[in-house]
N, C-alpha and C positions, 0 to 999 in steps of 0.2 A: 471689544476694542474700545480705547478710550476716546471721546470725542476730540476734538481738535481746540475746543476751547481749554478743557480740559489737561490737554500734554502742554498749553500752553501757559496755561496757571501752574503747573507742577515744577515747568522749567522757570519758570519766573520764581517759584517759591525755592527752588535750590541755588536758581542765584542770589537770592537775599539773603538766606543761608552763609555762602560761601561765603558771600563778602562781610557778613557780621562777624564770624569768623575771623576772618583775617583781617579784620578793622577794630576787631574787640568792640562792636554796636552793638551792646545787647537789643537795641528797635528792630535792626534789619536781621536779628537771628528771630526774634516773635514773628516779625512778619515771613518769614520763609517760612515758619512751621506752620501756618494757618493752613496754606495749601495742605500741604503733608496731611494733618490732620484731618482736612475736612476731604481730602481722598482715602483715606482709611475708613474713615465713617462709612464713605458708601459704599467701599469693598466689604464691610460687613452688613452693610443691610443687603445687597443686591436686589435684584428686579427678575420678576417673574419668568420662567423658563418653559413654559409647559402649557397648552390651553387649548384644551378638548372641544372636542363639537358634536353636537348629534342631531338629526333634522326628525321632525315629526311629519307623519301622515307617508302615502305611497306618491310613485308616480301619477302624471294625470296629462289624461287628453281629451281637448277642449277643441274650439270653435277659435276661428279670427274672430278677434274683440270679446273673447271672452276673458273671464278673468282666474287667476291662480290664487290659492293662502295657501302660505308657511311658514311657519316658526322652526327655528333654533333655537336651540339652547348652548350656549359656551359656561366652559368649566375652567377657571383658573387656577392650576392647581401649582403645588411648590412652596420653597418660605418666603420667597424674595415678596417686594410692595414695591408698587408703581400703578400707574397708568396701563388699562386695558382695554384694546379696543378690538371689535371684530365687525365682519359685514358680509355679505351676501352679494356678490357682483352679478347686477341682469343683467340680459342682453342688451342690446341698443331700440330694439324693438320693444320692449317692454315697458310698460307706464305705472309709475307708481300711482296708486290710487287710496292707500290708506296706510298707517303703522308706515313701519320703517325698516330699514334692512342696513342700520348700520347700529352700532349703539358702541357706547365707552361708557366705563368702570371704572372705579377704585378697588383696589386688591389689598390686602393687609394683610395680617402675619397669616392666617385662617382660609380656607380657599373658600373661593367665590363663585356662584352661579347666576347667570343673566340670561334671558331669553329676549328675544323680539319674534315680531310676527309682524306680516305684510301683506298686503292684497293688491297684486296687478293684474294687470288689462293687455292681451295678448293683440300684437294690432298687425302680424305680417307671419304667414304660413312658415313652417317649417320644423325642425325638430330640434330641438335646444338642449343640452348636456351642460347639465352645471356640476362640475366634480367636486370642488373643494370651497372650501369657507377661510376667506384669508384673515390674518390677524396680528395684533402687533400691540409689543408689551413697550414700555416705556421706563427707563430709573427716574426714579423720585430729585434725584439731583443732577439729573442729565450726565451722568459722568460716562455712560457708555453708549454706543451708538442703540437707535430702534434694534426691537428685535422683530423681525418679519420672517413670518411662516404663511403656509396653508394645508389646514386639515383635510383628510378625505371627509367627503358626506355629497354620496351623490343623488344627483334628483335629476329624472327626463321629462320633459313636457312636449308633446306632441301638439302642434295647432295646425288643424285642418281646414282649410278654406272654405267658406262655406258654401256649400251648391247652391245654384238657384233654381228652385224649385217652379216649375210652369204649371201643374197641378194649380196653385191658388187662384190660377185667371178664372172666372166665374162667367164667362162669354164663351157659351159651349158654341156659336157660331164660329166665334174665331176660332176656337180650340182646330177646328177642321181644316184651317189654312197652314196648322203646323204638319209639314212632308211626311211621312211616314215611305220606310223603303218596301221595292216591291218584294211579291214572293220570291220565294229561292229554290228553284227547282229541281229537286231532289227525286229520288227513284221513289222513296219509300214516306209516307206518311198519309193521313187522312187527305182526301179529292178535296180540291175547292169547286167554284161555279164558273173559271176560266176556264175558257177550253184550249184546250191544248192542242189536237189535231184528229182526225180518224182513221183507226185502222182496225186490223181485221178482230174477230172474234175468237177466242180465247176461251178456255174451262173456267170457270168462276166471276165470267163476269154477270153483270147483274143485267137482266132484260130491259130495264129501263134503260139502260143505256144504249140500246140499239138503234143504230138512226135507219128507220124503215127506208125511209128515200133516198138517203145515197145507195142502198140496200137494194133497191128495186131498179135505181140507176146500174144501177154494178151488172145486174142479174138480166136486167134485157138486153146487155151487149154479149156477156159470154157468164157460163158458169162462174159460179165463186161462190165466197163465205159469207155470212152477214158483215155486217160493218158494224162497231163502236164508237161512239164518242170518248175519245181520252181528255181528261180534266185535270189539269197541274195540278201536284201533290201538295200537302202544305206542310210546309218548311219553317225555320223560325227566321226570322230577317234578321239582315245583318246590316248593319251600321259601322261605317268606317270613317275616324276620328282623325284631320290631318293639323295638327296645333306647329305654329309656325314660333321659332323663338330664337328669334334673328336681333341683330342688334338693334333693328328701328323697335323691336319690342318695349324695350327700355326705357320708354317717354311716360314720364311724369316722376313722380316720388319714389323714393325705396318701397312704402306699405301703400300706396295706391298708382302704382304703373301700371302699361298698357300688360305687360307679364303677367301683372295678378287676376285684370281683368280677362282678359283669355284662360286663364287657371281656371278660374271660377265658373265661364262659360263650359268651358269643357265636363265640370261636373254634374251643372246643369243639364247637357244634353245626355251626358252618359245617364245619369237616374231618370231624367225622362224616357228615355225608350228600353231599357233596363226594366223598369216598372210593367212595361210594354210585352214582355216575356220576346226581346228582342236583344239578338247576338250582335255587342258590340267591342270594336276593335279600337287601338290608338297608333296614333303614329305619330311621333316628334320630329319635324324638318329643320331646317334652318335655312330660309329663305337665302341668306347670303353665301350659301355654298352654289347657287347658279352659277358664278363665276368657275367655279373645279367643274362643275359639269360635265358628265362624258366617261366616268373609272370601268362600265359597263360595256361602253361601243367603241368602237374602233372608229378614230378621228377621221382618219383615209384610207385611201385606200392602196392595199399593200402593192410596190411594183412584182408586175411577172419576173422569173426569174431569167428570161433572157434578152430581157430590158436592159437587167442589171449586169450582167456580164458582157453585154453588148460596150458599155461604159471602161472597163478594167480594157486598159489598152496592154501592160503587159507586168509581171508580177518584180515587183523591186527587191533590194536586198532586203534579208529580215532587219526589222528596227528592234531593241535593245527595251523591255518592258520600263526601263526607268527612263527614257524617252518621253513616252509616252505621255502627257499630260492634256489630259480632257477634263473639260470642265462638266461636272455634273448638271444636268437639267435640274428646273424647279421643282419639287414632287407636292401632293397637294398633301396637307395633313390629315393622319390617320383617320378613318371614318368611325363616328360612333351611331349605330343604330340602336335607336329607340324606337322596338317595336313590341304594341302589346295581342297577340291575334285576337282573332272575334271569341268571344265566351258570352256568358250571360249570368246572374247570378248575384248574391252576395258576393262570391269569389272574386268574382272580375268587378265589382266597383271594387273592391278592398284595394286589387289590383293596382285600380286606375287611381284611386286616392293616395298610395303611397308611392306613387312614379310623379304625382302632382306634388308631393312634399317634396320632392329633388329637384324638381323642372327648376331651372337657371336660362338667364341668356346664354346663347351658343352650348346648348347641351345638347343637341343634336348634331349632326354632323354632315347628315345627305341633306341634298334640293328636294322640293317637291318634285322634280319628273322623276330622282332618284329613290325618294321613298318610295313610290308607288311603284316603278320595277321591283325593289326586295318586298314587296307585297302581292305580287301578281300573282302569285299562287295558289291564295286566296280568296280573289278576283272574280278568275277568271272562271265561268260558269255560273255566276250568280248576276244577280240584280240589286246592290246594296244601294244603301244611299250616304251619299258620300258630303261629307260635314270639313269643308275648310275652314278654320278658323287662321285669320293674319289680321294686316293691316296693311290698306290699298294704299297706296301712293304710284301717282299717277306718272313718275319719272323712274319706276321699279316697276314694269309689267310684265316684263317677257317671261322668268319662271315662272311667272304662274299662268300663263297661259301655254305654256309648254304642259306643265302640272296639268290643266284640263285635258289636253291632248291626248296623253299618257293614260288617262282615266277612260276616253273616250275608244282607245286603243286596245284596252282588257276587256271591255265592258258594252262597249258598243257593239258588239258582232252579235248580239242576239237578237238586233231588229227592235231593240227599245232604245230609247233613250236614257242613258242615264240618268238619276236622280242627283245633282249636285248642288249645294250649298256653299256658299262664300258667304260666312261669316265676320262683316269686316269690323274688326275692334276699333274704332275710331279716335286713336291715338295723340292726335291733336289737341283734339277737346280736353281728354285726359289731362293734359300736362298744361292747360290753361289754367292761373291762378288769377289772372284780373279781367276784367272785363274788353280791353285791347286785345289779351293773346284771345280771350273767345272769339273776337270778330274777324280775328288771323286763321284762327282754328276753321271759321266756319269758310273763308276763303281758299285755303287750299282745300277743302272736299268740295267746294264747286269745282276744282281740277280737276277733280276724281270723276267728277260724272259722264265726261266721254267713255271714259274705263267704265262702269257699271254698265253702260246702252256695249261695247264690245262684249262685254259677259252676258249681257241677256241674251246678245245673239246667238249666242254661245250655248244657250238653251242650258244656263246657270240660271240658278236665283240665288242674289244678292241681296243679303241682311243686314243692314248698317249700324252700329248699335253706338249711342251716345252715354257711356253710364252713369254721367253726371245729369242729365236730364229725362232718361228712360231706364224701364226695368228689363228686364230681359226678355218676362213676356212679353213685355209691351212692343218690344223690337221685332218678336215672331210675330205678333197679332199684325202689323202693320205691314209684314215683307210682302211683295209682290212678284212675281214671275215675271 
């Protein structure tokens, strides 16, 4: 289509035309033809129609802050000459670091080939689809509008967050203050050195195991059998993951938020007791569904039925259904669970690292007292140890102290106490860029300290973690019960 300057020179050169014409001017018939003329010329040159792309090398997947190369190559093909430009659109995340990803050409009667190559720097977790390579030819004399397209040429980059590995701390005393969960007691596996309890003797067991003295207690009261000592079996432990990703999540930057930080924590604890030949589990809450609270239990309690008929004084004429006009109750929106069960393995980090490439705010959908009902099943019969990652604020306490509750509810019937962790991502600091919001930051987690002495009573340990100032291990090394 012709540009606008263009239809406007054309009309201007047919009115000078006309009017030399009818004025017999041969000046104003020269000057109408110029137009004319010089729009014929570039209906036969035209401008480029056609322009290919093909991308070198495979997909790839990297590390956060790692970096990507790739070259392109664009093909100009056709008769037409002009201006040719083509580019590579990153993501928003993405940081140029060398070369270039855009480039413009000249094109001439002959076609033309140009490549660029680039090297960035991946700075925020996720999977990134680049399908097409856009590009845009130009006429030499502007006479018709850009021509914009975009090629297929697809490339996926995968950036994985990177764990944090607790392996590097070189302080094997501290190493012993990171919790490890208890046995799991199971029917079948090799004995440990707990005991478990004693009862009677059985074909196959082993004579050392006979406890001569309850044995001889038994036997001077009334006949009987020998007695055994039984020793809990050994099991693999299980570790269960509850990552909170609620809206206060969201404090600080798009590539360095409390979100990422909890991301990363979570990989961390997963490869540490992973490595540990130790079954672990995840779960995604969203702290701000304690309000919906309750899709499980029943709010009240229902009346007897001659309560309610006690009420119906006497039956009226029937009312007409288009009558009828009831306003619908609020309903909470639909639940999404994000759970992954306990496993161990390559499998299960694989697992846990591609449900971390998705993790979003509000990607879950239940409360912590509501994850851990659709997880009681699991639960209930073992001894795990239980790993909350959120962030405390001291004006938000009650699910999570419901969330311990719930825990202490599956898991506390077997006469131990559970193993729990509250992991608190220290969100504040996070989202401090000056030295003011640091000294704000550090005053609202003195609010938080009454809440940390309620959780210890709580027979919690509370890990506080600052990631601008501490490493990860450095935050286990220092936690205290």
């Amino acid at each position: 289509m012709l540009t606008q300057d263009i239809q406007e020179l054309v009309v201007s050169g047919v009115t000078f035309l006309v009017m030399g014409m009818f004025l017999g001017n041969l000046i104003l018939i020269i000057l109408g033809l110029f137009p004319i003329v010089f729009l014929s010329i570039g209906l036969l040159i035209g401008q480029p129609q056609e322009v290919e792309v093909r991308r070198e090398g495979e997909d790839q997947k990297i590390w956060v802050d790692g970096q990507v190369e790739d070259t392109i190559t664009a093909t100009a093909k056709g008769g037409g000459v002009g201006l040719v430009t083509f580019g590579d659109v990153l993501p928003d995340s993405f940081k140029l670091e060398e070369g270039t990803n855009f480039k413009a050409f000249w094109k001439g009667l002959t076609e033309r080939e140009e490549s660029i190559s680039y090297r960035a720097t991946c700075v925020k977790r996720g999977r990134y689809q680049l399908d097409t390579v856009a590009w845009e030819t130009r006429h030499p004399l502007q006479i018709f509008d850009n021509m914009l397209g975009e090629y297929p040429a697809s490339r996926t980059y995968i950036v994985q967050p990177k764990p944090l590995f607790v392996k590097r701390v070189r302080e094997r005393k501290a190493m012993t203050r990171i919790p490890m969960p208890m046995e799991a007691r199971i029917k079948f596996g090799f004995p440990t050195t707990d005991f478990l309890e004693v009862r009677d003797y059985a074909p196959g067991d082993a004579y050392r195991n006979i406890n001569w003295k309850v044995t001889a207690r038994r036997l001077s009261a009334s006949p009987g059998t020998l007695q055994v000592n039984e020793y809990e079996k050994e099991g693999k432990k299980v570790v269960w993951i509850f990552m909170d990703c609620a809206s206060h999540m969201a404090l600080g930057t798009t590539v360095s938020s409390t979100l990422e930080h909890a991301v990363r924590a979570v990989l961390g604890f997963t490869h540490f007791y992973l490595s540990r030949e130790c079954r672990v589990g995840l779960c995604i809450y969203d702290y701000d569904a304690h309000e919906w609270e309750g899709s499980y239990q029943r709010l009240g309690v229902l009346p007897s039925l001659e309560s309610a008929l006690s009420q119906v004084d006497q039956i009226e004429a029937p009312v007409e259904p288009e009558e009828i006009t009831a306003t619908a109750p609020e309903q909470r929106p639909p639940i999404k669970r994000r759970i992954l069960f306990p496993d161990m393995g390559r499998r299960q980090q694989f697992r846990i690292m591609r449900e971390m490439l998705k993790v979003e705010v509000k990607y879950g959908g239940e409360s912590l007292k509501e994850a851990i009902h659709s997880c009681r099943r699991h639960i209930v019969g073992t001894l795990p140890l239980f790993i909350i990652i959120t962030m405390i604020e001291a004006s938000r306490t009650e699910g999570l102290y419901e969330g311990i509750k719930q825990l202490y509810k599956y898991s506390g019937w077997m006469r131990k106490r559970p193993s729990i962790i509250v992991f608190n991502v220290q969100g504040y600091s996070v989202a401090a860029q000056t030295e003011e919001e640091g000294m704000a930051a550090e005053l609202l987690d003195f609010r938080n300290r009454p809440v940390y002495q309620v959780l210890r009573g709580m027979g919690v340990t509370v890990v506080n973690w600052n990631p601008r100032t501490q490493s990860f291990a450095r935050a286990l090394i220092k936690q205290r019960a």
